[in-house]
C-alpha positions in Angstrom: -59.0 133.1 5.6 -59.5 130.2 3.3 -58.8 132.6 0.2 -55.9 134.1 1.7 -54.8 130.2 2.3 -55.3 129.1 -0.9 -53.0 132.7 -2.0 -50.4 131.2 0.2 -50.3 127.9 -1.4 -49.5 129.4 -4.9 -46.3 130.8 -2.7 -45.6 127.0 -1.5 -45.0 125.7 -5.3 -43.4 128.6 -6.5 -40.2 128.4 -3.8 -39.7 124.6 -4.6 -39.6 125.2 -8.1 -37.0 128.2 -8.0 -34.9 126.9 -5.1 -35.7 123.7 -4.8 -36.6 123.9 -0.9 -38.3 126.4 1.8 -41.7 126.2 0.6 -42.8 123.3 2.4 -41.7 125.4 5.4 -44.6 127.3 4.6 -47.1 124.3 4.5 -48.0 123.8 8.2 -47.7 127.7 9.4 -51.0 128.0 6.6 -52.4 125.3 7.2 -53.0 125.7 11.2 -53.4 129.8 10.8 -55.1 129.9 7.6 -57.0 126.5 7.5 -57.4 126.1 11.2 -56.3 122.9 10.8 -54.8 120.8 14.5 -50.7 120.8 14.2 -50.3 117.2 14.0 -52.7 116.7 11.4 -51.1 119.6 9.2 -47.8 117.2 9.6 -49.8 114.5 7.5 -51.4 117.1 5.1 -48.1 118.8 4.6 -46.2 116.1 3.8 -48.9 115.4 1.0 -48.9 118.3 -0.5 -45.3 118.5 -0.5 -44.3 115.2 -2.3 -47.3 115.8 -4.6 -45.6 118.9 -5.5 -42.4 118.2 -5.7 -43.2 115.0 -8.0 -44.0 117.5 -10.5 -41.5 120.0 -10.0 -38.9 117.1 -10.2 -40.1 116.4 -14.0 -38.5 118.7 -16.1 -35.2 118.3 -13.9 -35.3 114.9 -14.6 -35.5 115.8 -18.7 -32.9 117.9 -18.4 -30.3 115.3 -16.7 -30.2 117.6 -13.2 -31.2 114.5 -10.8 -28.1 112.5 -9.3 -30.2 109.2 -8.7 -27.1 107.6 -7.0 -27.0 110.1 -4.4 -31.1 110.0 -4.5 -30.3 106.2 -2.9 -27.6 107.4 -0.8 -29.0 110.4 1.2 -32.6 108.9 0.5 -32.5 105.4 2.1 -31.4 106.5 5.3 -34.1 109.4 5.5 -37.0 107.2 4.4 -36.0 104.8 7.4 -35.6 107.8 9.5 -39.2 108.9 9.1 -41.0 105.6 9.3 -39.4 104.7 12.4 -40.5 108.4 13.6 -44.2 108.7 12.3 -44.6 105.5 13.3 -42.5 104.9 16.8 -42.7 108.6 17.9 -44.9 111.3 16.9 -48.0 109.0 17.9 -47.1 108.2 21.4 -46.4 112.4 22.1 -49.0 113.3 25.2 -51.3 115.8 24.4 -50.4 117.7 27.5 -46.2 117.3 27.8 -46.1 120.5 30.7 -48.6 121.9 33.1 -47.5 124.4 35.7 -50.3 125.9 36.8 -52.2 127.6 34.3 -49.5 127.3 31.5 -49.6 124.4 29.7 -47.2 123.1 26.4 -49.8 121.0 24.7 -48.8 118.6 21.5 -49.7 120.8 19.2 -48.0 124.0 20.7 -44.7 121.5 21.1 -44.8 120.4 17.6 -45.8 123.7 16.5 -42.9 125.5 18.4 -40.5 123.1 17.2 -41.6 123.9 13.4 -40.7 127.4 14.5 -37.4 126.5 15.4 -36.9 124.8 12.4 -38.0 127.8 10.2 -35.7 129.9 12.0 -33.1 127.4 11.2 -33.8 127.5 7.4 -34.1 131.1 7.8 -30.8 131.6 8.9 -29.4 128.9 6.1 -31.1 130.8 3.7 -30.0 134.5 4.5 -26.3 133.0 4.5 -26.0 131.8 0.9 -22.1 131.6 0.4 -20.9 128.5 1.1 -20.6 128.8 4.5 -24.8 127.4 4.6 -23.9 125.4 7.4 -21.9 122.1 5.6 -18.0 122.3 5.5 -16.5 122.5 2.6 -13.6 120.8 3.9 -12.6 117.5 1.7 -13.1 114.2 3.9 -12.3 111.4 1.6 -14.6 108.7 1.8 -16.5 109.6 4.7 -18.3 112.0 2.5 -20.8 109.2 1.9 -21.6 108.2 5.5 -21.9 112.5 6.3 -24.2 112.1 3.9 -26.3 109.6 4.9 -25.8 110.9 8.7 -27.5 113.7 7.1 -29.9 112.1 4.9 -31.0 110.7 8.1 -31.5 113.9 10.6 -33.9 115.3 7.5 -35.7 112.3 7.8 -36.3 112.8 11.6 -37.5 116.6 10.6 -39.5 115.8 7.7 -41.5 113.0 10.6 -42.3 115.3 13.3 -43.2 118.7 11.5 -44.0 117.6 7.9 -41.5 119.5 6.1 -39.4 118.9 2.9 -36.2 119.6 4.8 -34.7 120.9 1.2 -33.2 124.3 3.4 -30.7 121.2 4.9 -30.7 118.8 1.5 -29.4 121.1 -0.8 -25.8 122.5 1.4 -25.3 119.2 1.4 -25.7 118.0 -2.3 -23.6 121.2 -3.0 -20.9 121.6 -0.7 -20.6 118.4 0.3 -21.1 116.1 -2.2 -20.1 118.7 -4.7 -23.5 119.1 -7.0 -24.1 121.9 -9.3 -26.9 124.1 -8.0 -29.0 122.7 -10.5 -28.5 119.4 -10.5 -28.7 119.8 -6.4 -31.9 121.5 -6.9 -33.4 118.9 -9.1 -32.3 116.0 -6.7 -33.6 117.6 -3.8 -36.8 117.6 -5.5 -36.8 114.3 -6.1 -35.6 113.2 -2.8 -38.4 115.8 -1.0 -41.1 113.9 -3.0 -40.0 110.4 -1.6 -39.5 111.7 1.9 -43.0 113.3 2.2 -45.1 110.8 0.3 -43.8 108.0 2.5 -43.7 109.6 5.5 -47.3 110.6 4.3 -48.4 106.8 3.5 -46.8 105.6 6.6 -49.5 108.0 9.0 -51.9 108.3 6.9 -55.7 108.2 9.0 -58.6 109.0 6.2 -61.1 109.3 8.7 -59.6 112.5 8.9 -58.4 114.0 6.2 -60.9 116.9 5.0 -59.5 115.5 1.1 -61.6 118.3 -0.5 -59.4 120.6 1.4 -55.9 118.7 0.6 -56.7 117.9 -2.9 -57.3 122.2 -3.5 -54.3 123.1 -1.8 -52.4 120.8 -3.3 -53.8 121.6 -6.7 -52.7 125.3 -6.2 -49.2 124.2 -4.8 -48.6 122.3 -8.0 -49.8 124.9 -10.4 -47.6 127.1 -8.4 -44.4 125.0 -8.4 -44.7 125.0 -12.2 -44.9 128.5 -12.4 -41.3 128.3 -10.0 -40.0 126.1 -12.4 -40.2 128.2 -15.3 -39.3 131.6 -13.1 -35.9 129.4 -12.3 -35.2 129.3 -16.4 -35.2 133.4 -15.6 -34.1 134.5 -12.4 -30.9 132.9 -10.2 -32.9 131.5 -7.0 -29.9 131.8 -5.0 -30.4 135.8 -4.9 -34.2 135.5 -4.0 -33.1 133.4 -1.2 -32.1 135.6 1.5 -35.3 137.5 1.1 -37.1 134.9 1.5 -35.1 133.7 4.7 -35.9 137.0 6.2 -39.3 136.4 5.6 -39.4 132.6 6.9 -37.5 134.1 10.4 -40.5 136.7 10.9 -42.9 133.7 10.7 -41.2 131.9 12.7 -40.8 134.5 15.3 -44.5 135.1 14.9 -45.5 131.5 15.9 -42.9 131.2 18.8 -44.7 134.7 19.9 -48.0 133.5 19.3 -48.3 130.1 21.1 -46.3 131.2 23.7 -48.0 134.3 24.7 -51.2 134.6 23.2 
C-alpha cells in the first residue's frame, strides 16, 4: 500500500502546480488509507507536506511577477490567526469518543475524517463548476471587498486547522472573482498563501514524538518533485479544463470515505 501511497503523492504536487489548489485534498485521504496513518495525526503531516510543497511550487510564480503580496497580507493574516487559535484552542480538546448509541460510535477520527469528506465534496462541487459562478459573487461591493476577504481568509484558516488542507478549492474564487486576480497571478498567490497556512498551522501542533519523519520527509519529497512536474504541465495545458475532472474524482473519494466510516 506504501507504493501505491507514495504513486499518489506524485498526484498531490502535480494538482497544486497546475491549479494551484485540490491536491492537498488528497493528502489526508492517502495518508490514513494508504499509510494507515490515525486522522488527526495525518492533519499535522498534511499540513507539512503541503506548505513544503507549495513553497516550491510558489517559486517560479514569484519569478514571473504572479504573486499579489498585498493581498498575501490581507487574506493571509486573518487565516494564520484562524488556525492557531484552532490547532491550538480546538482540535486538541475534541473527545476521542463524541457519540455512542449503542454499538455505533463517531470516534475523533471518524468525526474529523467525515468532516474532510464533506470538505472534498465541497471542493468537488467548486471544481466541476468552473464558470464564475465557483461559489463567490461577482457582484461589485466597494470597499467591503477587503473585509469579504479577510472573512474569507479567515473560514480557510478554520479548514486548513481541523483537517490539514490547503483550502486553495476556496482561495482561489476568491482572488479571482472577488478580488479580481488573473488566474495566474490567483494561482501563484494561492500558492504562496497555502504554504504559510500549512507550515504555521503545522509549527503550531507539531508533537515529534510522533512523527514517523522517515515517512513525511518521502512523501513530501515525491509531492515536491511532483508539484514541479504541475508547474511546468501549467506552461502547456489550461488547468481550468482539467479541473472538473478532477472534481469528479475528489467527490467519488469523498463519497468513498463518508461510505466507508460510516458503514464499514
Amino acid at each position: 500500500m506504501e507504493i501505491l501511497g507514495y504513486t499518489a503523492s506524485v498526484l498531490i504536487g502535480i494538482s497544486l502546480g497546475l491549479i494551484g489548489g485540490g491536491g492537498s485534498i488528497l493528502t489526508v485521504p492517502v495518508l490514513v488509507y494508504l499509510f494507515g496513518l490515525d486522522a488527526l495525526l495525518a492533519t499535522e503531516y498534511s499540513l507539512f507536506i503541503v506548505g513544503a510543497s507549495s513553497i516550491v511550487g510558489s517559486f517560479s510564480y514569484c519569478k514571473k511577477g504572479w504573486v499579489d503580496f498585498k493581498i498575501v497580507l490581507i487574506f493571509g493574516i486573518p487565516s494564520v490567526m484562524a488556525i492557531f487559535l484552532t490547532r491550538t484552542y480546538f482540535l486538541p480538546f475534541i473527545p476521542d469518543i463524541l457519540i455512542k448509541i449503542h454499538d455505533f460510535a463517531i470516534t475523533r477520527n471518524v468525526f474529523l475524517l467525515l468532516l474532510f469528506a464533506g470538505l472534498m465534496i465541497l471542493a468537488s462541487y467548486k471544481m466541476i463548476r468552473t464558470q464564475a459562478t465557483l461559489g463567490i459573487s461577482e457582484v461589485d461591493h466597494g470597499e467591503n471587498k477587503t473585509l469579504q476577504a479577510m472573512a474569507q481568509g479567515a473560514v480557510v484558516g478554520v479548514l486548513t486547522g481541523l483537517v490539514g488542507a490547503g483550502g486553495g478549492f476556496m482561495i482561489i474564487p476568491a482572488l479571482v472573482n472577488l478580488l479580481k486576480l488573473s488566474m495566474k497571478t490567483a494561482i501563484g498567490t494561492s500558492l504562496v498563501l497555502i504554504s504559510f497556512n500549512s507550515l504555521i498551522g503545522f509549527l503550531s501542533s507539531v508533537n515529534d514524538a510522533r512523527i514517523n519523519w522517515n515517512i513525511l520527509s518521502s512523501v513530501t519529497a515525491i509531492a515536491i518533485i511532483g508539484i514541479l512536474i504541475g508547474s511546468q504541465l501549467s506552461k502547456k495545458i489550461d488547468g481550468k479544463k482539467l479541473k472538473p475532472a478532477f472534481g469528479w474524482f475528489i467527490l467519488i473519494m469523498g463519497i468513498y470515505i463518508i461510505t466507508r466510516e460510516l458503514f464499514f
